[in-house]
PyMOL commands that place a pseudoatom at each C-alpha (Angstrom):
pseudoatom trace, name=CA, resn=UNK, resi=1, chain=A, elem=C, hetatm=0, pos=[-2.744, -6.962, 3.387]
pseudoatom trace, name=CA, resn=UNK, resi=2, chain=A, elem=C, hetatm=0, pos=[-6.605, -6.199, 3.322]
pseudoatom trace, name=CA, resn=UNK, resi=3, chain=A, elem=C, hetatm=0, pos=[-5.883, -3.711, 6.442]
pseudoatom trace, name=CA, resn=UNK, resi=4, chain=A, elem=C, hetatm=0, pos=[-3.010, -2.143, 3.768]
pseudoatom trace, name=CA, resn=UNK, resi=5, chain=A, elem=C, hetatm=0, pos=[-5.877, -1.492, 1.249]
pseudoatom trace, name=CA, resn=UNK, resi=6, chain=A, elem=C, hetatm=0, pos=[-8.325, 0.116, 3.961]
pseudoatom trace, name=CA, resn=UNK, resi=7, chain=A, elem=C, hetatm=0, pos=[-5.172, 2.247, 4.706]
pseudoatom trace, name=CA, resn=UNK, resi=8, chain=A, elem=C, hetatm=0, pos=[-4.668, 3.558, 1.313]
pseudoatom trace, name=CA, resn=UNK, resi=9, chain=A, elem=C, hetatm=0, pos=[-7.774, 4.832, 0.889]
pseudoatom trace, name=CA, resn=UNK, resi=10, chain=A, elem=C, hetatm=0, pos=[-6.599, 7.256, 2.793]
pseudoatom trace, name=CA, resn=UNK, resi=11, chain=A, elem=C, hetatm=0, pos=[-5.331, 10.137, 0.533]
pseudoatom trace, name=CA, resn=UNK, resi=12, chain=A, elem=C, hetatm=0, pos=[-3.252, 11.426, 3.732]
pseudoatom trace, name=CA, resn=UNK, resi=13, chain=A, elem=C, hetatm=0, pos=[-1.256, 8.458, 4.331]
pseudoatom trace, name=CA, resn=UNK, resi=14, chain=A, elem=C, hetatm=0, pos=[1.222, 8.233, 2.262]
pseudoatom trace, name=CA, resn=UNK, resi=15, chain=A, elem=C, hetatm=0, pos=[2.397, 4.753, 0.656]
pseudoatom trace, name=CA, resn=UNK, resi=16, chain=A, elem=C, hetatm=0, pos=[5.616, 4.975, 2.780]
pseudoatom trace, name=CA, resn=UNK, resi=17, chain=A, elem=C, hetatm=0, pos=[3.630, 5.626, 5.938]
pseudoatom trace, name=CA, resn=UNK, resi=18, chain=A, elem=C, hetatm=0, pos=[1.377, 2.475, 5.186]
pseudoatom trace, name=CA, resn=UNK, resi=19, chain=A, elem=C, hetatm=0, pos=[4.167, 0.380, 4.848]
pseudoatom trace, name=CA, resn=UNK, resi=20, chain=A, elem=C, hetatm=0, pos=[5.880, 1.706, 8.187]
pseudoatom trace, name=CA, resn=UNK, resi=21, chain=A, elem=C, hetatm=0, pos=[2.981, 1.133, 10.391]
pseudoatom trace, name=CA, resn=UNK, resi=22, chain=A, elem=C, hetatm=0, pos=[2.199, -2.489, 8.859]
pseudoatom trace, name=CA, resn=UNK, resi=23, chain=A, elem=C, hetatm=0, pos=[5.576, -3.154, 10.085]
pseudoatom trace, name=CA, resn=UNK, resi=24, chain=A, elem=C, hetatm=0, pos=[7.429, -3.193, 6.858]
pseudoatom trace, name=CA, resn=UNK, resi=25, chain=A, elem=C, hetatm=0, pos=[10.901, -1.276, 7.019]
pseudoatom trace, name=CA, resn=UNK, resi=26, chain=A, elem=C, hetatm=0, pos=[11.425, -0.642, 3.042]
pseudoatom trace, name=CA, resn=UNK, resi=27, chain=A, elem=C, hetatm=0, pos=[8.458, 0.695, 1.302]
pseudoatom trace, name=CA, resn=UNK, resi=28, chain=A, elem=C, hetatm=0, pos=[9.890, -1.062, -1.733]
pseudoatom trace, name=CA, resn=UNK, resi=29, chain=A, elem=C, hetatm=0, pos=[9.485, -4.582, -0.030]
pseudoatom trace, name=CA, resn=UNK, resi=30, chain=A, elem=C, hetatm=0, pos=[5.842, -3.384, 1.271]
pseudoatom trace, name=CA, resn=UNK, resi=31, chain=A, elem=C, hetatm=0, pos=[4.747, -2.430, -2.937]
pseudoatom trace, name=CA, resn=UNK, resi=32, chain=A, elem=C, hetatm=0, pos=[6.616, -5.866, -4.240]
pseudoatom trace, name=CA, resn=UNK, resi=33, chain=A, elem=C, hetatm=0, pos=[4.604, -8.051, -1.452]
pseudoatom trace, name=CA, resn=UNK, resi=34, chain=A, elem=C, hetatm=0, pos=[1.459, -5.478, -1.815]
pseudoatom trace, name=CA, resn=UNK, resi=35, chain=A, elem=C, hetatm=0, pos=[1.513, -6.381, -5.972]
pseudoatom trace, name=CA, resn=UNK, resi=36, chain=A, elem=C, hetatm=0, pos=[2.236, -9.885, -5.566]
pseudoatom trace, name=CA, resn=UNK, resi=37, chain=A, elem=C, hetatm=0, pos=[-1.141, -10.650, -3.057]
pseudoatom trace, name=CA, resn=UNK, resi=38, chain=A, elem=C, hetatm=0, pos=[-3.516, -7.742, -5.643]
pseudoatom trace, name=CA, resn=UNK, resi=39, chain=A, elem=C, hetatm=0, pos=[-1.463, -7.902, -8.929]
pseudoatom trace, name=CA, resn=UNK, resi=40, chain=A, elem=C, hetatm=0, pos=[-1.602, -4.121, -8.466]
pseudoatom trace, name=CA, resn=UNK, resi=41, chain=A, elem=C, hetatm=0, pos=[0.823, -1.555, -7.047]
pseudoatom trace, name=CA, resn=UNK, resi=42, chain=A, elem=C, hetatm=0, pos=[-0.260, 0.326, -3.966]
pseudoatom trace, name=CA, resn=UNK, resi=43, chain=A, elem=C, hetatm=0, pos=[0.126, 3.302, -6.205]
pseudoatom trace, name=CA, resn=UNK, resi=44, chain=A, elem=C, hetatm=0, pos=[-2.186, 1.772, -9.141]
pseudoatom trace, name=CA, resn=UNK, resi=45, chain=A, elem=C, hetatm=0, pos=[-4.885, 0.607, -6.318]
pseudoatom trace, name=CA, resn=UNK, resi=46, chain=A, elem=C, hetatm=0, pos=[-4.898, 4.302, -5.155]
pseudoatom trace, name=CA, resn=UNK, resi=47, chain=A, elem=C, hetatm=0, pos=[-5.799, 5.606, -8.719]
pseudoatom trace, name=CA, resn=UNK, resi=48, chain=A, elem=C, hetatm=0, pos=[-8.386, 3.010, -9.127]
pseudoatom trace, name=CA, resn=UNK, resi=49, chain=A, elem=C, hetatm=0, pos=[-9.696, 5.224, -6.068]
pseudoatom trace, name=CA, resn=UNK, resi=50, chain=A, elem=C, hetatm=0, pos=[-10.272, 8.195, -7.523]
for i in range(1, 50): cmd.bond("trace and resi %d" % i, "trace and resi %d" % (i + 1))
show_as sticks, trace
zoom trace
């Protein structure tokens, strides 16, 4: 999951496209196991970005 933070700071890659090369298949799945490890959602890490 650290690699899925390096890859969001990445304002190109979309969340979706994150979760499809980590191997998940439902972005939903990749945001519920992404909050659960950061107590963030990928979305709220990427404003905490900017």
């Amino acid at each position: 999951m650290s690699l899925a933070k390096d890859m969001l700071k990445n304002p190109r890659w979309s969340i979706d496209n994150v979760a499809r090369n980590l191997g998940f298949t439902q972005t939903s799945y990749f945001c519920k196991v992404f909050r659960k490890e950061f107590d963030i959602t990928p979305k709220g890490y990427r404003e905490t970005l900017k």
